[in-house]
C-alpha positions in Angstrom: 0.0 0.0 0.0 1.7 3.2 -0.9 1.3 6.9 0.9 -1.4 9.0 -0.7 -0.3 11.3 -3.1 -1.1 15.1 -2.8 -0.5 17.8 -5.1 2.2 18.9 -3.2 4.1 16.0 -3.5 4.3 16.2 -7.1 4.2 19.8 -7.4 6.8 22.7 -7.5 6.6 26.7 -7.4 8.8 26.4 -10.9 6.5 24.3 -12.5 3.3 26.7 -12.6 3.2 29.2 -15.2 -0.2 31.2 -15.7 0.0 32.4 -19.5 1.7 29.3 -21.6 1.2 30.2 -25.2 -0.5 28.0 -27.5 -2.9 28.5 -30.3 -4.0 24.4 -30.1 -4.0 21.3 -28.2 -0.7 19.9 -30.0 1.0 23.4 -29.4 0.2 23.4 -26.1 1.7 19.9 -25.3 4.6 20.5 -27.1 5.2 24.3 -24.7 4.5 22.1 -21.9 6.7 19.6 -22.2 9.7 22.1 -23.6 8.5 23.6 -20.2 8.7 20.6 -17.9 12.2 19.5 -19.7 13.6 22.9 -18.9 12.9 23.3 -15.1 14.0 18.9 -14.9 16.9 19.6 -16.9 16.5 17.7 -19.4 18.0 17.9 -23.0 16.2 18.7 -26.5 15.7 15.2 -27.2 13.8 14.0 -23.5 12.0 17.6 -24.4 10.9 15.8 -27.8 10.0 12.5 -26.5 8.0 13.7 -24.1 6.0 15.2 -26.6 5.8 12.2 -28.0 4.7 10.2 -25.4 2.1 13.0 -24.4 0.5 13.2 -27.9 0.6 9.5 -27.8 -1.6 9.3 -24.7 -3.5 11.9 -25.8 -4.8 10.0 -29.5 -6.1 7.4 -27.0 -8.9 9.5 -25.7 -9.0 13.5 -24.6 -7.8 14.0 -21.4 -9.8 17.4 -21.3 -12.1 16.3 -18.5 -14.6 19.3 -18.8 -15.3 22.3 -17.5 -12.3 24.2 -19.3 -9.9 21.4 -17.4 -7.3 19.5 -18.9 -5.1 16.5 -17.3 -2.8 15.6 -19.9 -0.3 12.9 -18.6 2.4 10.1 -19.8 4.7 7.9 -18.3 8.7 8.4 -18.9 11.3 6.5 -18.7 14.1 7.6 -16.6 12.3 9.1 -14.2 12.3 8.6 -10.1 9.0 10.6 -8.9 6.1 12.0 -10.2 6.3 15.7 -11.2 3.3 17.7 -11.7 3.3 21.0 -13.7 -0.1 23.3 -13.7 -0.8 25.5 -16.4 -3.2 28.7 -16.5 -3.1 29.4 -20.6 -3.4 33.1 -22.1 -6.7 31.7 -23.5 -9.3 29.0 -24.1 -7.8 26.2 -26.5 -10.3 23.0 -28.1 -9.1 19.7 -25.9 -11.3 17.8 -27.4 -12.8 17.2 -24.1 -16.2 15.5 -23.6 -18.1 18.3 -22.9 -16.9 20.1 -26.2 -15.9 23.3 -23.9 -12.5 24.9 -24.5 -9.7 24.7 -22.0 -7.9 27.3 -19.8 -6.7 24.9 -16.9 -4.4 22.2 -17.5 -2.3 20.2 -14.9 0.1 17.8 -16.6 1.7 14.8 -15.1 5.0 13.0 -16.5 5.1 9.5 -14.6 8.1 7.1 -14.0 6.8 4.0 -15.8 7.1 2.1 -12.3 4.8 4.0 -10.5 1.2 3.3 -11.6 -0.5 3.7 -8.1 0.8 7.0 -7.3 -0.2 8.1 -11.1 -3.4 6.9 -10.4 -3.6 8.6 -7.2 -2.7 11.8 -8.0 -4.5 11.9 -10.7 -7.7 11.5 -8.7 -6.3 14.0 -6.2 -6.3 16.8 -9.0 -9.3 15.6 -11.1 -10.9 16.3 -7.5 -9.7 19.7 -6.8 -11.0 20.9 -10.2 -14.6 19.2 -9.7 -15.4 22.4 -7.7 -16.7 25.4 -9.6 -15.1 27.6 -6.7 -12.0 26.0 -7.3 -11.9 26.7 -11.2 -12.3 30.2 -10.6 -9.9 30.8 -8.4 -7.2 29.5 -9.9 -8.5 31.3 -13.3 -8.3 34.6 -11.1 -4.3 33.9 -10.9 -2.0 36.7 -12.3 1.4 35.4 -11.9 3.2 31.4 -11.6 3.3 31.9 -7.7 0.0 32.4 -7.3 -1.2 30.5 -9.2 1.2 27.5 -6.9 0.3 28.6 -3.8 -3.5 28.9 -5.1 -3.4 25.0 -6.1 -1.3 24.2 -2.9 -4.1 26.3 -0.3 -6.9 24.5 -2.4 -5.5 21.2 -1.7 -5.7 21.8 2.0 -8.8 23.2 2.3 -10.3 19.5 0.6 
């Protein structure tokens, strides 16, 4: 049985950025994963194949979950934790989510491939912070990436 996972565990002041460009869903993924590379260190290449691997779970089914919420996530190799990364976009993008509304909110997980209970976990954790209307609009209301962190990380603790 592991620990349960909370959205602080998996994520970090440097990996919330209100404003990520991106015109569509593809852009997007790609800005977030260049993003999530950078602040891990990773090269060009681990940039690119995490692209990959995020487009690849994405053509098995949206994970726009509705309400203007994405949860795009993948499972890397190389990895030793969980790292979260939540994204407040300049404006609504099509996610292809079930509800057919555009998306503003996305929180992105990259997974080591070892760890499907805490990827499961967490991403229950988050899928439940952003059932709540009240939720949503506060983190829309975010001006700046630390806000925006410490927004998600107050929300969490108020469940």
């Amino acid at each position: 049985m592991t620990d349960i996972m909370r959205i602080s565990d998996v994520l970090i002041p440097e990996l919330a950025m209100c404003d990520l460009n991106g015109y569509s869903k593809k852009k997007v993924l790609e800005n977030i994963s260049k993003f999530i590379a950078q602040e891990l260190g990773a090269n060009q290449e681990q940039a690119f194949n995490l692209f990959r691997s995020m487009l690849a779970r994405e053509r098995l089914g949206s994970t726009g979950i509705g309400e203007g919420v994405a949860i795009p996530h993948c499972k890397v190799m190389g990895l030793k934790k969980v790292h979260g990364c939540l994204i407040k976009l300049n404006f609504s993008i099509d996610f292809d989510a079930f509800d057919d509304q555009p998306v503003d909110l996305i929180f992105a997980l990259v997974v080591p491939h070892e760890k499907n209970d805490e990827h499961l976990e967490t991403l229950s954790k988050i899928a439940h912070m952003f059932h709540k209307e009240s939720s949503r609009q506060q983190l829309r209301e975010c001006n700046n990436n630390r806000q925006l962190f410490d927004t998600a990380i107050l929300l969490e603790q108020t469940e």
